[in-house]
C-alpha positions in Angstrom: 30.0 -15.4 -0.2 33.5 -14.4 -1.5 32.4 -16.0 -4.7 29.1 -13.6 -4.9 31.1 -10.9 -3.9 33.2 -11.3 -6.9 30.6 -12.1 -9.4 28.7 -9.0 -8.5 32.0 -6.7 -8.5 32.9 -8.0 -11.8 29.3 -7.3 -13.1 28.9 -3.7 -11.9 32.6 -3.4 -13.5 31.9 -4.4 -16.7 28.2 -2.9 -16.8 29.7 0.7 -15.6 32.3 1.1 -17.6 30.3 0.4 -20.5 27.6 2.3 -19.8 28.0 4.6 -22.6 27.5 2.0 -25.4 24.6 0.6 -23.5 22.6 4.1 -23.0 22.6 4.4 -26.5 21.3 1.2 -27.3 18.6 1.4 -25.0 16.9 5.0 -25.5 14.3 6.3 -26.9 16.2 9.9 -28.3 14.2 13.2 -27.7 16.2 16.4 -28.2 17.7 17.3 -25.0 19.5 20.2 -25.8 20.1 23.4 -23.4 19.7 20.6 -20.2 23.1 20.2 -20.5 26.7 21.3 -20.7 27.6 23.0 -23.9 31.2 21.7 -26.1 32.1 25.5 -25.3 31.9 25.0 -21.7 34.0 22.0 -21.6 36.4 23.1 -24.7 37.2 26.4 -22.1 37.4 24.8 -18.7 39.1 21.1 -19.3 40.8 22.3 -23.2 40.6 19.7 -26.3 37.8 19.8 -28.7 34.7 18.0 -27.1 31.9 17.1 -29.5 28.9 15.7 -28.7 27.9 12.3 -29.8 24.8 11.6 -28.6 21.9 12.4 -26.3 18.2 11.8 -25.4 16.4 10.2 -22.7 16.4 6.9 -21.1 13.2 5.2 -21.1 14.3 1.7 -20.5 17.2 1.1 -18.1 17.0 -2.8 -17.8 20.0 -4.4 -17.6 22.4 -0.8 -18.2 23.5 -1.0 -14.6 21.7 -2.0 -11.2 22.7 1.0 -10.1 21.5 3.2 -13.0 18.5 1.1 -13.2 17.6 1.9 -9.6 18.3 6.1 -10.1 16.4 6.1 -13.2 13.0 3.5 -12.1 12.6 5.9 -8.8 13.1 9.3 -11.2 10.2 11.6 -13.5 13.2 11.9 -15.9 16.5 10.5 -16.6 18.4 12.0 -19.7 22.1 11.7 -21.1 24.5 13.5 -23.0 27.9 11.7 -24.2 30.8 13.4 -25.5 34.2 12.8 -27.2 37.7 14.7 -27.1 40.7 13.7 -28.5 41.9 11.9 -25.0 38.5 11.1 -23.2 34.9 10.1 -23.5 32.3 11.5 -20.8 28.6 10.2 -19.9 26.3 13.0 -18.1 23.1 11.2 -16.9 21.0 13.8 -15.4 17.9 11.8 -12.8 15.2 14.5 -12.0 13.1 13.8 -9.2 10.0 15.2 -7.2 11.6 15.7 -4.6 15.5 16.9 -3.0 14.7 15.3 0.3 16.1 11.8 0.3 19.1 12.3 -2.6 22.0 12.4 -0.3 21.1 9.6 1.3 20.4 7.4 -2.0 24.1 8.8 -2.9 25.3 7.6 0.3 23.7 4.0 -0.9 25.4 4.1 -4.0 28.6 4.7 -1.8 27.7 1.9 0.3 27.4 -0.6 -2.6 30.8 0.6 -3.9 32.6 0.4 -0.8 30.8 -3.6 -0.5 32.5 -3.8 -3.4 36.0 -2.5 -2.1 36.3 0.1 -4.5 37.8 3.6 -3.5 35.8 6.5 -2.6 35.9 9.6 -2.0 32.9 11.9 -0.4 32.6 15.1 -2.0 31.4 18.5 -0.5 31.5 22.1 -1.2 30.6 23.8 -5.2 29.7 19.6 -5.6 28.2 17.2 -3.4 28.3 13.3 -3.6 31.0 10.7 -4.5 33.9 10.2 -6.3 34.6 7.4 -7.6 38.1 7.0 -9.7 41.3 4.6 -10.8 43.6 5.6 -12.9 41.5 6.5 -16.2 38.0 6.3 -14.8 35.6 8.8 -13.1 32.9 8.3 -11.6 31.2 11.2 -9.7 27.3 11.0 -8.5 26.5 14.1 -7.2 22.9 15.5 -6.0 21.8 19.1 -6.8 18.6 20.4 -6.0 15.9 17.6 -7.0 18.6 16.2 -9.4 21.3 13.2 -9.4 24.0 14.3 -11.5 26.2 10.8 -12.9 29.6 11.9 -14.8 31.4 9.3 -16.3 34.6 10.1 -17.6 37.4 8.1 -19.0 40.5 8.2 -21.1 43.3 10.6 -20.3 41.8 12.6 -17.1 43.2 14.8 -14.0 41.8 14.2 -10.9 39.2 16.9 -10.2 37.9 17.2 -14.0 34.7 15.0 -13.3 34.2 17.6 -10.5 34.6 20.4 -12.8 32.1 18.8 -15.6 29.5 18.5 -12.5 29.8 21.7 -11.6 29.3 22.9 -15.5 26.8 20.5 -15.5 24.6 21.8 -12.3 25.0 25.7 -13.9 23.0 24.2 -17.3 20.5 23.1 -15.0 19.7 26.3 -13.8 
């Protein structure tokens, strides 16, 4: 059991924190523009020079992530939107849905999964709501706004409330 425990720690590990390179293998790019945050937005609220590298829409999420997988199968539309600063690199993953009524509890899943995995979390409420998820240069933060899921993933040099910040930006480009 402590052996499958492991295995599956170590796979969502490695599968998250790639998840970058693997989005952009595994889309099918459509111009996404104006969905999400603009390099203005960032450059102002976190500083540096924030470009953005890449964006479009998942269409096939096998083997990305279970957990991605799972958020983007059950959603009408799942789109991204990577971006580069001199210090960090950040994911947004945007998961539209028909509906708002269930999305904090499939968070609360997500958290379930993590904490299974004895990784530390921290509930979010307030301007965001969801999970954090963080170690020393890694941010996770699912958060659920209106019929969205909102997945930041940020990583290089980072403070601790900037994938906060992002998710807020992020939920103002949504409208």
């Amino acid at each position: 059991m402590k052996t499958k425990l492991l295995l599956l720690a170590i796979l969502v590990v490695v599968i998250v924190v790639s998840v970058t390179t693997m989005v952009l293998l595994l889309t099918s790019l459509t111009n996404a523009s104006g969905k999400f945050v603009s390099t203005s937005a960032l450059d102002s609220k976190l500083g540096g020079n924030w470009v953005v590298v890449n964006e479009g829409r998942i269409s096939d999420p096998t083997g990305v992530s279970p957990i991605i997988e799972m958020l983007s199968n059950s959603s009408t539309e799942t789109l991204y939107s990577s971006y580069h600063s001199s210090n960090a690199n950040l994911t947004i993953l945007v998961f539209q849905y028909q509906s708002a009524s269930h999305l904090p509890e499939v968070v609360n899943s997500i958290a379930k999964i993590y904490r299974v995995l004895n990784w530390s979390i921290k509930n979010v409420t307030g301007e965001v709501n969801g999970i954090c998820v963080s170690s020393a240069h890694y941010q996770y933060l699912y958060a659920y706004y209106r019929n969205y899921i909102i997945l930041v993933v940020l990583n290089g040099t980072v403070t601790p409330s900037e994938s906060m910040e992002i998710a807020v930006l992020q939920q103002q480009a949504l409208g």
